[in-house]
C-alpha positions, -999 to 999 in steps of 0.1 A, spaced: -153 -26 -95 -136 -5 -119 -142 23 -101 -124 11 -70 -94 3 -92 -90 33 -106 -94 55 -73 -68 29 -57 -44 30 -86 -43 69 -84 -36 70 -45 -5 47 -49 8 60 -78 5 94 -60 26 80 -33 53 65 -52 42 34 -62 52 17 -99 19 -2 -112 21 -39 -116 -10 -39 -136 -42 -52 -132 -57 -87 -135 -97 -81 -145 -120 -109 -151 -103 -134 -145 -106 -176 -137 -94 -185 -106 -66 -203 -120 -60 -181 -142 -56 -152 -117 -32 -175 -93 -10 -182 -127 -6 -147 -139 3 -132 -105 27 -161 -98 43 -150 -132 43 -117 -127 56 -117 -94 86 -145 -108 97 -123 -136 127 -107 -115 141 -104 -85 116 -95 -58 138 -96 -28 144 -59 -18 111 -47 -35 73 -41 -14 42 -51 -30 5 -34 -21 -19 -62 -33 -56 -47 -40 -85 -72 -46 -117 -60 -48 -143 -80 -60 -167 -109 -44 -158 -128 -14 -174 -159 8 -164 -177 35 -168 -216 45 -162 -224 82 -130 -206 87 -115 -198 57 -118 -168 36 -122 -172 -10 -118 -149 -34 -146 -155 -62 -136 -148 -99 -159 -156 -131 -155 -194 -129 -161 -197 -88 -190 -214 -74 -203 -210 -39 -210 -247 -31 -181 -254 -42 -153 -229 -32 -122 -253 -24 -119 -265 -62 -136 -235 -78 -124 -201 -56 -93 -188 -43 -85 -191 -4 -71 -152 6 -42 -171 22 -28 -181 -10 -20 -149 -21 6 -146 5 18 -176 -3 19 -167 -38 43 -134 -38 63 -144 -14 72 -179 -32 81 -160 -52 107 -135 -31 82 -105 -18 94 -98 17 68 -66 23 39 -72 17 6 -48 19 -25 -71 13 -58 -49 12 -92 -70 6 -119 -53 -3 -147 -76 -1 -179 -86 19 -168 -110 49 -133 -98 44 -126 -100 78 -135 -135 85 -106 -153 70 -93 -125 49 -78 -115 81 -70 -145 102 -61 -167 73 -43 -140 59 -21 -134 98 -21 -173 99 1 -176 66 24 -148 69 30 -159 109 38 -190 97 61 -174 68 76 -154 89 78 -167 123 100 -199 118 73 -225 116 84 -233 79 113 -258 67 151 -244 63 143 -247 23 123 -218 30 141 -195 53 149 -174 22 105 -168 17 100 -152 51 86 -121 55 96 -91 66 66 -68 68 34 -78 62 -3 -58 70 -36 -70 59 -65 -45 60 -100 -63 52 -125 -35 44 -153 -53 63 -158 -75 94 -163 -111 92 -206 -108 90 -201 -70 74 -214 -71 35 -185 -47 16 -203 -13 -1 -195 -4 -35 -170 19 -36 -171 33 7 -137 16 15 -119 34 -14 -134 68 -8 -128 68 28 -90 51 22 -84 80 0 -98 108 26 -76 88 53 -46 95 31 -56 129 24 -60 142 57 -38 169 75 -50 155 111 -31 120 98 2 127 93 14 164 89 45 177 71 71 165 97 56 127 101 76 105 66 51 81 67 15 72 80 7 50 105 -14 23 97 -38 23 125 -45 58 124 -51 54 86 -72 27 94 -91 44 123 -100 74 99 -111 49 76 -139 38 97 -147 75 108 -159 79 70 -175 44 66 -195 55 97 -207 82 79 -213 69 46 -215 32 56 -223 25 90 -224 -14 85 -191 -13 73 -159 -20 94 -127 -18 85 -101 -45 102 -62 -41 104 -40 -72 109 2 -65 110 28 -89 120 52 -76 151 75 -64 122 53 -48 97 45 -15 113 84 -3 107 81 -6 73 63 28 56 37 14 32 21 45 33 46 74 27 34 106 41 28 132 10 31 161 28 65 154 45 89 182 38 121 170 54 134 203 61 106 219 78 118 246 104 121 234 138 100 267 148 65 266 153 44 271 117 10 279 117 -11 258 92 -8 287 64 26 290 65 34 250 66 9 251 34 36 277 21 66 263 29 56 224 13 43 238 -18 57 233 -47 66 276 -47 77 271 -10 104 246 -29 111 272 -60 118 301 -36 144 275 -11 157 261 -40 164 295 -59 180 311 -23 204 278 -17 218 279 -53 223 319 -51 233 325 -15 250 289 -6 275 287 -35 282 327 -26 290 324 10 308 299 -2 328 317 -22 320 303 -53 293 310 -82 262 293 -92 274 279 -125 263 244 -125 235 244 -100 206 215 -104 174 225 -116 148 228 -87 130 194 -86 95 187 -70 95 158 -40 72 137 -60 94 135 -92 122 130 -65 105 98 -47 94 87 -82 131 83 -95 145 68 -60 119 41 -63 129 34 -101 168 40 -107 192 16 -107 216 17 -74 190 30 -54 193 27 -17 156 35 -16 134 0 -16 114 0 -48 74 -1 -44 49 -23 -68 16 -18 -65 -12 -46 -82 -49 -45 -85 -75 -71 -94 -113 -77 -92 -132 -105 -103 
């Protein structure tokens, strides 16, 4: 399970995301009380949350646990975690975006439909005035397998990274990925490397406007011209941004009629989303990403 973390860890971080840590071997209630504290420890109103869990999973009639060290499969109710308490739980607690991936066997069976049941009923009025304030905004749940599919060992994170990876996704005009292509080349690799594996995609009317997956290869000042693929390479790498950089501070503050004394440093995209997401005043909305396994 490790494994999984760490390859999902890296691909968020790489688009932006600040880690919220990791919860790792944990009792159920355990798990439920250190999330619900973590999420509660400041304001959580303008931020997005990815929630990862990858771990064990079973399902009785048609609800969906989460199994941690202490679970028992005859008795899941009082011993396991019901997927559609994790919604409940970060957005108690003010998440209004919400990214919950579920990377377990049956995931789909109530990982999905519990899951969509919660956050419709969160979002779509069918909750008391006390808590208008809870509602979400966005909210996506991808289950890495169908309801009767048992979850391999490491497939969904592979072929999740290889979705975010390829060109054929989202090139360098697109700002963000869309979730059901992400999805859909998800399951062209788990065909290949696990052809009993499915992977399931559940979003609320609202949630596909909000960019959960930011596109890293958007350069938003990509010629309108036609590019080839070599020179789109060019003109997003990181010497592509040197060389624009270097001829705006020259040339701009000259046909301006003014030097370049007191030009700003070139600085990458990356470093550039990274501090959006993190400075105070921001208009950006700030991104938390959280893993956990059993």
């Amino acid at each position: 399970m490790s494994g999984d973390l760490d390859a999902v860890t890296a691909l968020f971080e790489g688009l932006g995301y600040e880690s919220g840590g990791r919860l790792h071997d944990r009792s159920a209630d355990g798990f439920r009380r250190e999330l619900s504290d973590w999420a509660a420890s400041q304001d959580r109103t303008e931020d997005a949350l990815v929630l990862y869990y990858s771990g064990h999973g079973d399902h009785d009639h048609d609800r969906h646990y989460l199994l941690f060290r202490d679970s028992r499969t005859d008795r899941l109710t009082g011993t396991a975690l019901a997927t559609e308490d994790i919604a409940r739980t970060v957005t108690e607690c003010g998440f209004e975006r919400l990214l919950l991936i579920v990377d377990t066997c049956y995931a789909g069976q109530g990982g999905l439909d519990a899951a969509r049941r919660i956050a419709t009923g969160l979002a779509g009025g069918s909750v008391p005035p006390a808590a208008e304030a809870e509602r979400l905004a966005a909210f996506c749940v991808i289950a890495a397998a169908r309801a009767r599919d048992e979850a391999v060992d490491g497939a969904f994170t592979r072929a999740l990274t290889e979705a975010v990876d390829d060109l054929t996704v989202g090139g360098p005009r697109q700002p963000k990925l869309y979730l059901e292509q992400v999805v859909d080349r998800v399951n062209e690799s788990l065909r290949r490397h696990s052809p009993h594996q499915y992977a399931a995609l559940g979003i609320l009317p609202s949630g596909e406007g909000y960019p959960f997956f930011p596109n890293p290869r958007y350069v938003p000042d990509l010629p309108h011209a036609v590019m080839d693929l070599a020179e789109q390479s060019t003109w997003s790498s990181a010497e592509g941004r040197r060389r624009r950089a270097e001829l705006q501070s020259h040339f701009g503050p000259r046909g301006r009629g003014t030097d370049g004394i007191g030009g700003v440093a070139p600085t990458s995209r990356a470093v550039s989303r990274l501090w959006a997401h993190c400075r105070p005043g921001s208009t950006a909305t700030p991104r938390n990403w959280a893993a956990a396994s059993s």
